[in-house]
mmJSON file of the N, C-alpha and C atoms, coordinates in Angstrom:
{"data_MODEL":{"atom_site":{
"group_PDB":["ATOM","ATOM","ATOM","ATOM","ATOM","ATOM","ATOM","ATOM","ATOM","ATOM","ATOM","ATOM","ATOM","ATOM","ATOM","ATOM","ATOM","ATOM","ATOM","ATOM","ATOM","ATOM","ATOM","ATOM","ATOM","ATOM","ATOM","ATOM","ATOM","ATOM","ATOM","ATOM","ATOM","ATOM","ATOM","ATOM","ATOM","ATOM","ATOM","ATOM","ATOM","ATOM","ATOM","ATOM","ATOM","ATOM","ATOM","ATOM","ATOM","ATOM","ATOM","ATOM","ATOM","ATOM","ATOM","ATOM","ATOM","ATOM","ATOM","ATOM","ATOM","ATOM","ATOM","ATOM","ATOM","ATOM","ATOM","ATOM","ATOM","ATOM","ATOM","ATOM","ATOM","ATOM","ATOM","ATOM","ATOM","ATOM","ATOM","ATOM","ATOM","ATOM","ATOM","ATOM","ATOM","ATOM","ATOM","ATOM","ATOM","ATOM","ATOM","ATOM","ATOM","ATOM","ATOM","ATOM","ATOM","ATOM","ATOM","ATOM","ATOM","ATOM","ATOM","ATOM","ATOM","ATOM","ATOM","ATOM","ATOM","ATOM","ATOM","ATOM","ATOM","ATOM","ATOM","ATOM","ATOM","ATOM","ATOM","ATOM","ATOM","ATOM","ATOM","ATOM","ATOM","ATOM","ATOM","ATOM","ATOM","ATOM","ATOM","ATOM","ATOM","ATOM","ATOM","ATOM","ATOM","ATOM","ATOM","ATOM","ATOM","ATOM","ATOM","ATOM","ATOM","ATOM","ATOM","ATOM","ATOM","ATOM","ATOM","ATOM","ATOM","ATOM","ATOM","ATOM","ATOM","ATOM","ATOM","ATOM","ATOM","ATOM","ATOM","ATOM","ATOM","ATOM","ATOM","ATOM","ATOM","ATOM","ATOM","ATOM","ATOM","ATOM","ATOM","ATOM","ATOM","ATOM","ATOM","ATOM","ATOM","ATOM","ATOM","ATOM","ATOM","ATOM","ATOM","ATOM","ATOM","ATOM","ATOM","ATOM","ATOM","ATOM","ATOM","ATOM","ATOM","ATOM","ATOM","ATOM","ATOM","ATOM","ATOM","ATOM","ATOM","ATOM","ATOM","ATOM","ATOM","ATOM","ATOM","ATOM","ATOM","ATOM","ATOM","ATOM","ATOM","ATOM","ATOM"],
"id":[1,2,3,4,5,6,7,8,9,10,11,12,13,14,15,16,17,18,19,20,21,22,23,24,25,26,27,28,29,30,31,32,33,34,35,36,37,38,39,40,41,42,43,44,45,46,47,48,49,50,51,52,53,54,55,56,57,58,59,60,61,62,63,64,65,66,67,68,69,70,71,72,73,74,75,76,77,78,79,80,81,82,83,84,85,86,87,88,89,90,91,92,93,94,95,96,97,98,99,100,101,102,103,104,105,106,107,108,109,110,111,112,113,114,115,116,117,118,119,120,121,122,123,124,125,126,127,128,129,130,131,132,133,134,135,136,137,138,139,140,141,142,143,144,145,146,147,148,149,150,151,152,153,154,155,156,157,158,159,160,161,162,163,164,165,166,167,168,169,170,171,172,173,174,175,176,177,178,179,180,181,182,183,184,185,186,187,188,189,190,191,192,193,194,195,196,197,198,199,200,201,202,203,204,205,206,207,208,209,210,211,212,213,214,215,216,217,218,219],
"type_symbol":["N","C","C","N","C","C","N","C","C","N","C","C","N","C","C","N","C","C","N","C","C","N","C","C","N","C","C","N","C","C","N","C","C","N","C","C","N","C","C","N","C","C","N","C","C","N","C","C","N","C","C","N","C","C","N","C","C","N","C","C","N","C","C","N","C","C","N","C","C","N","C","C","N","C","C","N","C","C","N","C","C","N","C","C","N","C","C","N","C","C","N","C","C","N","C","C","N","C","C","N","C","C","N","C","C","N","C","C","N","C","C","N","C","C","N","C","C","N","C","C","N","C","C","N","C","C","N","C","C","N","C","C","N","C","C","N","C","C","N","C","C","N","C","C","N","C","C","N","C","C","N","C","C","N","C","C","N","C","C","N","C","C","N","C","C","N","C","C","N","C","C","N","C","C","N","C","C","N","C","C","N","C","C","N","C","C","N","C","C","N","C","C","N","C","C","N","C","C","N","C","C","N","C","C","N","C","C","N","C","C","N","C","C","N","C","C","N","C","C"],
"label_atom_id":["N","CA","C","N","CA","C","N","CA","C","N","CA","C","N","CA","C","N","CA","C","N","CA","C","N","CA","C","N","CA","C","N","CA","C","N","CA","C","N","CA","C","N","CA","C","N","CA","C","N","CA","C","N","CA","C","N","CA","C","N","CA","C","N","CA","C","N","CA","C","N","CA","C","N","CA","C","N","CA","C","N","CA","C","N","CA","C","N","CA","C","N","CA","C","N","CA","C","N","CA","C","N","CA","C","N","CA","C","N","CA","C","N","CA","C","N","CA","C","N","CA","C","N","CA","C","N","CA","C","N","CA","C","N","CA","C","N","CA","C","N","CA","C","N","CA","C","N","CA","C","N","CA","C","N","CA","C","N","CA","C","N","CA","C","N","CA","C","N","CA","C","N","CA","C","N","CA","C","N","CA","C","N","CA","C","N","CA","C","N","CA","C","N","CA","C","N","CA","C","N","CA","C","N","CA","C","N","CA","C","N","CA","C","N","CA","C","N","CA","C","N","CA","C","N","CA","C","N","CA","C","N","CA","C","N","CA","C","N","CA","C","N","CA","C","N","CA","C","N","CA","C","N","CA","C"],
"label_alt_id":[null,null,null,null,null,null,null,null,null,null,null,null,null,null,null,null,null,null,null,null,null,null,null,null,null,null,null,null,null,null,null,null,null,null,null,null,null,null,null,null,null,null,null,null,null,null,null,null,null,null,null,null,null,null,null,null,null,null,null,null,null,null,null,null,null,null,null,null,null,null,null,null,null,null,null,null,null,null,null,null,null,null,null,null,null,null,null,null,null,null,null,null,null,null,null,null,null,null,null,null,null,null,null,null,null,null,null,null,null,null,null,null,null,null,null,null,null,null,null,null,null,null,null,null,null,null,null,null,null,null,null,null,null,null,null,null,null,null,null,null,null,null,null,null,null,null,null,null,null,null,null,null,null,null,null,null,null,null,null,null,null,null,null,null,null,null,null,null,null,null,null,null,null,null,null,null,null,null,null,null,null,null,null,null,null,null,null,null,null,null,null,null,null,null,null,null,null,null,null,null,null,null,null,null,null,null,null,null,null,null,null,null,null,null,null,null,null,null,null],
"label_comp_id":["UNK","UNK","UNK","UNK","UNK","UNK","UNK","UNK","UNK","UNK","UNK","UNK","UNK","UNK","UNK","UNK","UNK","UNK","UNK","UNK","UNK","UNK","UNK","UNK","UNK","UNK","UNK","UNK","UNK","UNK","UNK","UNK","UNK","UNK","UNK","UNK","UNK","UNK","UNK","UNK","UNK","UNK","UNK","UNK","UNK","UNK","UNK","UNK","UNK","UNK","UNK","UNK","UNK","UNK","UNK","UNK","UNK","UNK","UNK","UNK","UNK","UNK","UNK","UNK","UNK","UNK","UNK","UNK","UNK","UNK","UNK","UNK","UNK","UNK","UNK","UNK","UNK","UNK","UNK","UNK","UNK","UNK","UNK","UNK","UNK","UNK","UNK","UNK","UNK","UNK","UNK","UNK","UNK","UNK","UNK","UNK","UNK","UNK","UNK","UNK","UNK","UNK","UNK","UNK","UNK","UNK","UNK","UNK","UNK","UNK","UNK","UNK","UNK","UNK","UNK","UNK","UNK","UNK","UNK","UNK","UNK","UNK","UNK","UNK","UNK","UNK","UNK","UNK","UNK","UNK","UNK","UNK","UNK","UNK","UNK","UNK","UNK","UNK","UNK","UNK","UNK","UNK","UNK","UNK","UNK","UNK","UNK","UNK","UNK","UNK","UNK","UNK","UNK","UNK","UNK","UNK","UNK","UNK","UNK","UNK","UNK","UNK","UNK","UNK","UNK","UNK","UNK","UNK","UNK","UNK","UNK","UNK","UNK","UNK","UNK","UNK","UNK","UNK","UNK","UNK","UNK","UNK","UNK","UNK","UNK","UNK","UNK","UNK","UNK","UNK","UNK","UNK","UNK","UNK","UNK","UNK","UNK","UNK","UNK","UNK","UNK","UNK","UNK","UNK","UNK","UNK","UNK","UNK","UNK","UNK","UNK","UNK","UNK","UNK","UNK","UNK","UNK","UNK","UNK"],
"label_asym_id":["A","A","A","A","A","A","A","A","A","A","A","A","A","A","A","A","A","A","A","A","A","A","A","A","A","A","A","A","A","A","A","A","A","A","A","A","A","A","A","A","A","A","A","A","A","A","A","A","A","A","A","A","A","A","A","A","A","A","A","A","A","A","A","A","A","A","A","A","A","A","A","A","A","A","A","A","A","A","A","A","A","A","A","A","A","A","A","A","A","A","A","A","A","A","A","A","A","A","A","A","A","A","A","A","A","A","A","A","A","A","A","A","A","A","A","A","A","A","A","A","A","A","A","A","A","A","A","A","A","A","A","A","A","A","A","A","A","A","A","A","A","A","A","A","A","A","A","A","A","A","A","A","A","A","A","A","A","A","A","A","A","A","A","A","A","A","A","A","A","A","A","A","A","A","A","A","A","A","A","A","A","A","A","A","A","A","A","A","A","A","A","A","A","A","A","A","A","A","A","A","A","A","A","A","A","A","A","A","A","A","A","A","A","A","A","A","A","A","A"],
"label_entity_id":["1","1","1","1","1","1","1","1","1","1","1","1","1","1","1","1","1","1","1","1","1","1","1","1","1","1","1","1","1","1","1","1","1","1","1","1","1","1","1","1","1","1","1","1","1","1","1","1","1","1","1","1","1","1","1","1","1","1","1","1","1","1","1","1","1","1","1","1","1","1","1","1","1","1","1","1","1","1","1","1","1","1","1","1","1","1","1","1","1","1","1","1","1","1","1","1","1","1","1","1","1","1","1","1","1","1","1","1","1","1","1","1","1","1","1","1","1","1","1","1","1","1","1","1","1","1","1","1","1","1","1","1","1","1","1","1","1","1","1","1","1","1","1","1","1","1","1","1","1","1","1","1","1","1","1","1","1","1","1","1","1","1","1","1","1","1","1","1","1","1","1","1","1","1","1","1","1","1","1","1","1","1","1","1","1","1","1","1","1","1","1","1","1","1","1","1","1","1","1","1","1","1","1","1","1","1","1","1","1","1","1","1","1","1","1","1","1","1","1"],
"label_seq_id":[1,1,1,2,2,2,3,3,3,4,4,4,5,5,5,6,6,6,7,7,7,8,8,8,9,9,9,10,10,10,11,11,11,12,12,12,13,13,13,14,14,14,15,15,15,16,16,16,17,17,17,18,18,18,19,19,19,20,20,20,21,21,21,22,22,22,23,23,23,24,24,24,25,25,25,26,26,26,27,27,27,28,28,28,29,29,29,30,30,30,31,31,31,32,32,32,33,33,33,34,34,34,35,35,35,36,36,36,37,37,37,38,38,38,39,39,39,40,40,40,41,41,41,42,42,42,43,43,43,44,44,44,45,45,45,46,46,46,47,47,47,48,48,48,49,49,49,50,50,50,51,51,51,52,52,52,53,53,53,54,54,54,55,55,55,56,56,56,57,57,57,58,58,58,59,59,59,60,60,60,61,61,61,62,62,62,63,63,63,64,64,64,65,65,65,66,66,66,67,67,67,68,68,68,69,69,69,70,70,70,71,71,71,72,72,72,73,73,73],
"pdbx_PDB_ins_code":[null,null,null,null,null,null,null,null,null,null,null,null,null,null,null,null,null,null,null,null,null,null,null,null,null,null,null,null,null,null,null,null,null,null,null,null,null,null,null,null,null,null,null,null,null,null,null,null,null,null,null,null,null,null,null,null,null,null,null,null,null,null,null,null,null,null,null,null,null,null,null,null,null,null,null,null,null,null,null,null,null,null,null,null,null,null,null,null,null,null,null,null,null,null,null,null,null,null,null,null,null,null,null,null,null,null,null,null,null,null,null,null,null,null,null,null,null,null,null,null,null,null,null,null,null,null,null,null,null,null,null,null,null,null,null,null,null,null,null,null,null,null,null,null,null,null,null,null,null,null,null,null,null,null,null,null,null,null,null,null,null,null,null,null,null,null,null,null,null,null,null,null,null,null,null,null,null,null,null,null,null,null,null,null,null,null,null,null,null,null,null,null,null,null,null,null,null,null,null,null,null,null,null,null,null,null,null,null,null,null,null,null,null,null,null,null,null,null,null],
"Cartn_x":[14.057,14.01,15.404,15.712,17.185,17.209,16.062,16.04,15.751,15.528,15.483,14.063,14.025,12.403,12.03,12.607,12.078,12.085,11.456,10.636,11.507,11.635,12.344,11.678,12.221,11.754,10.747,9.861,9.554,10.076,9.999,10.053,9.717,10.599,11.194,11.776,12.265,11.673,10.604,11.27,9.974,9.314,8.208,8.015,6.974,8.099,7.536,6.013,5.18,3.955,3.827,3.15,2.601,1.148,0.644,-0.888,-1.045,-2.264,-2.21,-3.335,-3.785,-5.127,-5.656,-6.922,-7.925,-6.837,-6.999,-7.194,-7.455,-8.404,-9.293,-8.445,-8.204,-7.516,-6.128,-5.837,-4.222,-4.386,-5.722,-5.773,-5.894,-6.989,-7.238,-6.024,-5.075,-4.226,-3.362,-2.71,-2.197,-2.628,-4.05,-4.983,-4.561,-4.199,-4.206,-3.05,-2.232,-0.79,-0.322,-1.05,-0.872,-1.432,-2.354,-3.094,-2.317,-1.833,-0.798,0.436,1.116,1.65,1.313,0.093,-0.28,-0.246,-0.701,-1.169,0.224,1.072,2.675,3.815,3.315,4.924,5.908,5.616,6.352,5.875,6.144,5.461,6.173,5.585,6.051,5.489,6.763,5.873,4.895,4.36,3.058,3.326,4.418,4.934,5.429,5.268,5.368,4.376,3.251,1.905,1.008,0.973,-0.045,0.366,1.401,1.319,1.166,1.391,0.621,-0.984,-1.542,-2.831,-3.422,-3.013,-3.755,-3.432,-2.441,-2.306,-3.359,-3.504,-4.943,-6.125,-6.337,-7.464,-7.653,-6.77,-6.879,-7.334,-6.192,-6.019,-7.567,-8.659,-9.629,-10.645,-10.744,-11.685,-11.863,-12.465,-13.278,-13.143,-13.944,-14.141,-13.037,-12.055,-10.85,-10.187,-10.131,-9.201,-9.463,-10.98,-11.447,-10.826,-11.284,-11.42,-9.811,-8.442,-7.126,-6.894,-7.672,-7.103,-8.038,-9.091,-9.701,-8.457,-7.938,-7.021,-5.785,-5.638,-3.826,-4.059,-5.383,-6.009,-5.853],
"Cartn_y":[-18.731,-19.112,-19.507,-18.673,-19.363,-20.38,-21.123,-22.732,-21.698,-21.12,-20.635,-20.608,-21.111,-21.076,-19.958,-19.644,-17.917,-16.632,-16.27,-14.978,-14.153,-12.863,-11.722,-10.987,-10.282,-9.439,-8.103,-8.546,-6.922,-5.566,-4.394,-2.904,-2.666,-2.836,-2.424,-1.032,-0.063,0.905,1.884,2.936,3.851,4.744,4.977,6.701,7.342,8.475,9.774,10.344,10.505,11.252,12.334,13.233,14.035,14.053,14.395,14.541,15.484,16.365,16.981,16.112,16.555,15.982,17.095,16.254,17.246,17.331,18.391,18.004,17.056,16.948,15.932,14.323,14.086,12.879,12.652,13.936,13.674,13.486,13.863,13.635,11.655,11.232,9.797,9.322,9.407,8.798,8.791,9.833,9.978,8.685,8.604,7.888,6.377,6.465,4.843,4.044,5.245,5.02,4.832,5.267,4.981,3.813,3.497,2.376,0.973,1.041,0.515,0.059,1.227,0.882,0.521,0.355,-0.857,-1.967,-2.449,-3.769,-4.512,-3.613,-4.237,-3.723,-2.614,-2.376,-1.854,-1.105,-0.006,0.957,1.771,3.11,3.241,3.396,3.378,4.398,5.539,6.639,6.572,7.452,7.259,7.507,7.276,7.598,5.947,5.21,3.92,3.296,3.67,2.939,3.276,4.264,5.056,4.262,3.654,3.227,1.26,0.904,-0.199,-0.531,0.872,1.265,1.028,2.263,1.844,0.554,-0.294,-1.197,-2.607,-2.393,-3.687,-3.255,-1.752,-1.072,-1.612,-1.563,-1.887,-3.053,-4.485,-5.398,-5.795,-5.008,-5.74,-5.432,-4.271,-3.829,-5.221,-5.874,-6.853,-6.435,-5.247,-5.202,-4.198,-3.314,-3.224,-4.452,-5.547,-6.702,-7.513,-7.214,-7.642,-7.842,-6.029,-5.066,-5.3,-5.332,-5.546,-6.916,-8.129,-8.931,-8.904,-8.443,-8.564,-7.681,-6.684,-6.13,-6.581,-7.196,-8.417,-9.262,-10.004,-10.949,-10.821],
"Cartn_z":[-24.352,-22.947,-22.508,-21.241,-21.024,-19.799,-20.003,-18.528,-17.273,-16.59,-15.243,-15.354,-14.064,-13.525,-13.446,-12.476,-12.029,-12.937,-13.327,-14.279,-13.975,-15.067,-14.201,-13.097,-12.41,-11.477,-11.778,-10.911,-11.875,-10.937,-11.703,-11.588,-9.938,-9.333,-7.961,-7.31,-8.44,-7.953,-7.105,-6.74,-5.925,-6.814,-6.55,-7.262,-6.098,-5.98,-4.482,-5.464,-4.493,-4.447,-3.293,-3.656,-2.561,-2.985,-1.868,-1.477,0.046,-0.277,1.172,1.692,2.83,3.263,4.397,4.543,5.407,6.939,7.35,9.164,9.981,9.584,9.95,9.614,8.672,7.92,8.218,8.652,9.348,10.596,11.545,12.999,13.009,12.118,11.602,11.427,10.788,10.399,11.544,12.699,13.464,14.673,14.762,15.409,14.951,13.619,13.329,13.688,13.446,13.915,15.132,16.323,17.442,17.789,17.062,17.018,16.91,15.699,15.179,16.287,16.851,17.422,19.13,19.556,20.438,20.302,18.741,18.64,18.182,17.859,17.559,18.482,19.185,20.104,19.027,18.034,17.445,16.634,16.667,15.717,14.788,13.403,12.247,11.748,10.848,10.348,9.508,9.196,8.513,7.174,6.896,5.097,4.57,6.057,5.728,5.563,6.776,6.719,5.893,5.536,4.239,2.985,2.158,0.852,1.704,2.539,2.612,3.306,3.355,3.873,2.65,1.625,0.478,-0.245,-0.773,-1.105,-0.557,0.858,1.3,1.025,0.698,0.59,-1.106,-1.825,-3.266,-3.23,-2.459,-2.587,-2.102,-1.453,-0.826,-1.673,-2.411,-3.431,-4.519,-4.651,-5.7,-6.847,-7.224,-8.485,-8.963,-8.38,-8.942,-9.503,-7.876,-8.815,-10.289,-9.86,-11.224,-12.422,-12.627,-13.335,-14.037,-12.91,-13.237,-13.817,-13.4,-13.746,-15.743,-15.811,-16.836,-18.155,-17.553,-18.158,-18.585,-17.95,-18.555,-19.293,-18.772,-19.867,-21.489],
"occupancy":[1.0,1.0,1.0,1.0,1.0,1.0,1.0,1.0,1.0,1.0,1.0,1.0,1.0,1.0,1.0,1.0,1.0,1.0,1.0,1.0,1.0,1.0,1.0,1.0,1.0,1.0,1.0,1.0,1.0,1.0,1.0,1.0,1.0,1.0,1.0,1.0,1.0,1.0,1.0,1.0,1.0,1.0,1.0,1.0,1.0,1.0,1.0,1.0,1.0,1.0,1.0,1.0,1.0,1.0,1.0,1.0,1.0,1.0,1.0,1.0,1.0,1.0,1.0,1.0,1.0,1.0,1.0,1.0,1.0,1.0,1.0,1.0,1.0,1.0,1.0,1.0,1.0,1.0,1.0,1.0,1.0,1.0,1.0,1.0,1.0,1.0,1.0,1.0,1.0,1.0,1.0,1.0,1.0,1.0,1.0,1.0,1.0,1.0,1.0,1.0,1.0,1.0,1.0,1.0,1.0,1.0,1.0,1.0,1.0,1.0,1.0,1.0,1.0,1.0,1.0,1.0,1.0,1.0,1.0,1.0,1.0,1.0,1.0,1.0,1.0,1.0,1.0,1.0,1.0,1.0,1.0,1.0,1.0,1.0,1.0,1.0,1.0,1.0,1.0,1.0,1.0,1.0,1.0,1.0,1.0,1.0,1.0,1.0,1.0,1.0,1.0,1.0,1.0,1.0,1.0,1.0,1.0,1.0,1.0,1.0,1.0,1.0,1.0,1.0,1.0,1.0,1.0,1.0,1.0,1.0,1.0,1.0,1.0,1.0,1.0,1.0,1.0,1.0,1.0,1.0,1.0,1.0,1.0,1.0,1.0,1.0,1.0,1.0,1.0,1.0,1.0,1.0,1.0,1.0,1.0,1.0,1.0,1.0,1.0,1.0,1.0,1.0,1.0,1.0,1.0,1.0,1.0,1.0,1.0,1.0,1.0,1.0,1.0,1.0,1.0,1.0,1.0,1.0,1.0],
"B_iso_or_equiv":[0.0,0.0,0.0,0.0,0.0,0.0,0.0,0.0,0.0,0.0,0.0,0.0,0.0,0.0,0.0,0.0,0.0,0.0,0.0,0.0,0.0,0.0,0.0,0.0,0.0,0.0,0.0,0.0,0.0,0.0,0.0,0.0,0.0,0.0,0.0,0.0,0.0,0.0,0.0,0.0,0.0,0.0,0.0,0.0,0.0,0.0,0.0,0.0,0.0,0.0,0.0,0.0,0.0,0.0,0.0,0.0,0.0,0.0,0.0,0.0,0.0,0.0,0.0,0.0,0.0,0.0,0.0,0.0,0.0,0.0,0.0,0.0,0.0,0.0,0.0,0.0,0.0,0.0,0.0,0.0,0.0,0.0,0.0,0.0,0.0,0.0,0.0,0.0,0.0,0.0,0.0,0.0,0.0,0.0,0.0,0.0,0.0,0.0,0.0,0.0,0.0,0.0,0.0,0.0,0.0,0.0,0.0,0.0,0.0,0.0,0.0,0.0,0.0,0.0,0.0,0.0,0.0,0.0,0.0,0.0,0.0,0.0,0.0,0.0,0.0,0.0,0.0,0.0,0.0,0.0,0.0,0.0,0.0,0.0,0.0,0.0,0.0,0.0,0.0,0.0,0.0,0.0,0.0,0.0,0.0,0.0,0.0,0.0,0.0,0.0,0.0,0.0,0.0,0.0,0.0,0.0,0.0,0.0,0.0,0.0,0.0,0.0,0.0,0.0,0.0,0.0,0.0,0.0,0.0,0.0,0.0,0.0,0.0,0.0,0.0,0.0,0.0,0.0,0.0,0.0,0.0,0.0,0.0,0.0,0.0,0.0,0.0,0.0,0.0,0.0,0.0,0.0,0.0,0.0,0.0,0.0,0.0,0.0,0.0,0.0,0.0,0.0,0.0,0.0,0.0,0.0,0.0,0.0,0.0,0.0,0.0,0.0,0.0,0.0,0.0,0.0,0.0,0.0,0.0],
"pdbx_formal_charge":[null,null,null,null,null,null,null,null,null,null,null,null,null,null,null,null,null,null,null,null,null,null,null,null,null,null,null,null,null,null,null,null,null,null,null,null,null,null,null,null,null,null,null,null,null,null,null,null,null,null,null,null,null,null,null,null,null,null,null,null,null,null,null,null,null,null,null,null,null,null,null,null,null,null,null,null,null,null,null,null,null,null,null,null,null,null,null,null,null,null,null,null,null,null,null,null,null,null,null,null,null,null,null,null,null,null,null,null,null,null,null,null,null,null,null,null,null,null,null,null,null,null,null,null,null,null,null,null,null,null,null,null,null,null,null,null,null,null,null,null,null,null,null,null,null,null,null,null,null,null,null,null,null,null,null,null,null,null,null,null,null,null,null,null,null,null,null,null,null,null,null,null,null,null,null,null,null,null,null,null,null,null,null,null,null,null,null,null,null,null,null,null,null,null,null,null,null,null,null,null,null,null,null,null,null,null,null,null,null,null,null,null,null,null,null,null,null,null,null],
"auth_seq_id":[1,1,1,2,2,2,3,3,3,4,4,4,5,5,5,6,6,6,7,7,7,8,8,8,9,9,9,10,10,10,11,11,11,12,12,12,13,13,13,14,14,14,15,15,15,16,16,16,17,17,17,18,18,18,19,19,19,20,20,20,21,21,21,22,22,22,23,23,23,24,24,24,25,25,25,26,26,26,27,27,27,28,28,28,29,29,29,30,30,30,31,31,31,32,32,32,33,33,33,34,34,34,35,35,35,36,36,36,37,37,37,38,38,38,39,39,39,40,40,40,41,41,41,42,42,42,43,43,43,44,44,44,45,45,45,46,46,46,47,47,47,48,48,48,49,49,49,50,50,50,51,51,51,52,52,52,53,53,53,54,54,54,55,55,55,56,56,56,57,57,57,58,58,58,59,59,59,60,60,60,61,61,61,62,62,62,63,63,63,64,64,64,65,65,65,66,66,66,67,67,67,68,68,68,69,69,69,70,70,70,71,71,71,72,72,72,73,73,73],
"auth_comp_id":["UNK","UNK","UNK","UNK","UNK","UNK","UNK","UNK","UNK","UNK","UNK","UNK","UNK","UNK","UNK","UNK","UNK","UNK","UNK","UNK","UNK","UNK","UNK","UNK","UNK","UNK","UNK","UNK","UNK","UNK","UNK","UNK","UNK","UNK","UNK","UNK","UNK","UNK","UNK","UNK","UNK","UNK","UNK","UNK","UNK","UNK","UNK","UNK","UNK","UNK","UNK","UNK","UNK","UNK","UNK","UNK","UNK","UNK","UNK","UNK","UNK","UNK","UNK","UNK","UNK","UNK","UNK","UNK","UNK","UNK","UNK","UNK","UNK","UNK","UNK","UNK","UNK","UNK","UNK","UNK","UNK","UNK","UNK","UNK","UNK","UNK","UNK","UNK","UNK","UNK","UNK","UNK","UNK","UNK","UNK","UNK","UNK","UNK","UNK","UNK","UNK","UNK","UNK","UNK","UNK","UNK","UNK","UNK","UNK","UNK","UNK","UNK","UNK","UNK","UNK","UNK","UNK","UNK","UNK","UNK","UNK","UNK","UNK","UNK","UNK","UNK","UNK","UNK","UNK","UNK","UNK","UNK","UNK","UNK","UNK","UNK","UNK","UNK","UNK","UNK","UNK","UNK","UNK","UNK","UNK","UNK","UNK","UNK","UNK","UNK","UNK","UNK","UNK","UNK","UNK","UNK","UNK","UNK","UNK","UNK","UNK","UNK","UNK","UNK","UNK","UNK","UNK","UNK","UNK","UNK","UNK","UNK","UNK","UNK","UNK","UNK","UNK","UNK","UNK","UNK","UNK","UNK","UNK","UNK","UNK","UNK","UNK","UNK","UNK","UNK","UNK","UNK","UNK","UNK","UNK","UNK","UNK","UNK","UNK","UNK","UNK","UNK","UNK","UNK","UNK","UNK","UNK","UNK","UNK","UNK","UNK","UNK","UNK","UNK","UNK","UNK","UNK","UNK","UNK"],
"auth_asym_id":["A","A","A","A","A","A","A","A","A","A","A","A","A","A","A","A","A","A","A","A","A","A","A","A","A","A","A","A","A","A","A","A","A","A","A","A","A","A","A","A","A","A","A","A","A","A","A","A","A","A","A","A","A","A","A","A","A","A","A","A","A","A","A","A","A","A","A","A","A","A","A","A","A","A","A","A","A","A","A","A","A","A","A","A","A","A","A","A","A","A","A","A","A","A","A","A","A","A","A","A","A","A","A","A","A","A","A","A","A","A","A","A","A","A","A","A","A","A","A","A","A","A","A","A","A","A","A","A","A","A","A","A","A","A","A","A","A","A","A","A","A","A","A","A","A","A","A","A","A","A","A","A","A","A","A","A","A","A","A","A","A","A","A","A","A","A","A","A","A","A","A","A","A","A","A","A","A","A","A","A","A","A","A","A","A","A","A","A","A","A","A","A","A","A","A","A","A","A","A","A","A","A","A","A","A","A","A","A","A","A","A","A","A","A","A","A","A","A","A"],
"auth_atom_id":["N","CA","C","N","CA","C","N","CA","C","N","CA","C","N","CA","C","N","CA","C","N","CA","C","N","CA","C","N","CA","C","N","CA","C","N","CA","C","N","CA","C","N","CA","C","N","CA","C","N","CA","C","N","CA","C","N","CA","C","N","CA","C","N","CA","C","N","CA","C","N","CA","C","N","CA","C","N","CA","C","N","CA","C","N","CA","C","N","CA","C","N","CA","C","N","CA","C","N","CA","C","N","CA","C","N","CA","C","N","CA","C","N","CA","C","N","CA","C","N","CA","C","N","CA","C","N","CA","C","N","CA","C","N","CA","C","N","CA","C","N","CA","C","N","CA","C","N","CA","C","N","CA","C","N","CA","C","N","CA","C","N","CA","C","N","CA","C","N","CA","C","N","CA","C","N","CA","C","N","CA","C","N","CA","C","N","CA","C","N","CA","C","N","CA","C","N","CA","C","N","CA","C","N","CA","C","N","CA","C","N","CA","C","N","CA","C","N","CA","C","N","CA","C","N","CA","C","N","CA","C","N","CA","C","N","CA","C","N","CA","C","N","CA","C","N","CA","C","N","CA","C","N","CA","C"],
"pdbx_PDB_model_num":[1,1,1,1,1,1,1,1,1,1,1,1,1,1,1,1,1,1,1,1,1,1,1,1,1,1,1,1,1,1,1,1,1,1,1,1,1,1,1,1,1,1,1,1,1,1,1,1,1,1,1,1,1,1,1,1,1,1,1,1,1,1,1,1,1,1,1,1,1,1,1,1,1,1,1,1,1,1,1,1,1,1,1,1,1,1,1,1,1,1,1,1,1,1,1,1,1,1,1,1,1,1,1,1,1,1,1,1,1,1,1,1,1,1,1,1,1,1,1,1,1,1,1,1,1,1,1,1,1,1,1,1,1,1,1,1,1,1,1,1,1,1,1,1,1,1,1,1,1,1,1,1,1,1,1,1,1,1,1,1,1,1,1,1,1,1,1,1,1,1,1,1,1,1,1,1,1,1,1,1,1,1,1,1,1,1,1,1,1,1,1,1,1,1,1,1,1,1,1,1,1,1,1,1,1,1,1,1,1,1,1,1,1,1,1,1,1,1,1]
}}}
């Protein structure tokens, strides 16, 4: 231990994905985004809002978190 409170950082890096999607799911997403930008007064692309879309979508799933925290354990 070298005395510092604070832990290291973790793995801050990116890693690019692709995914296609329906028609349909890109009209939705287009939709959300405009959405989005009513309720805040800016539009943000959707390569921004899509990985923190899924991230609350994870973060809200229960038994994923579970499931993750049963795993570190």
């Amino acid at each position: 231990m070298n005395g510092i409170r604070l832990g290291r950082l973790p793995d801050r890096s990116l890693v690019r994905i692709t995914i296609a999607v329906s028609p349909d799911l890109h009209r939705a997403l287009e939709a959300y985004s405009d959405f989005y930008a009513l309720a805040y007064g800016r539009k943000e692309p959707l390569a921004d809002l899509i990985p923190a879309m899924l991230a609350g979508y994870m973060e809200g799933d229960r038994a994923f978190v579970r499931s993750r925290r049963a795993e570190s354990s």
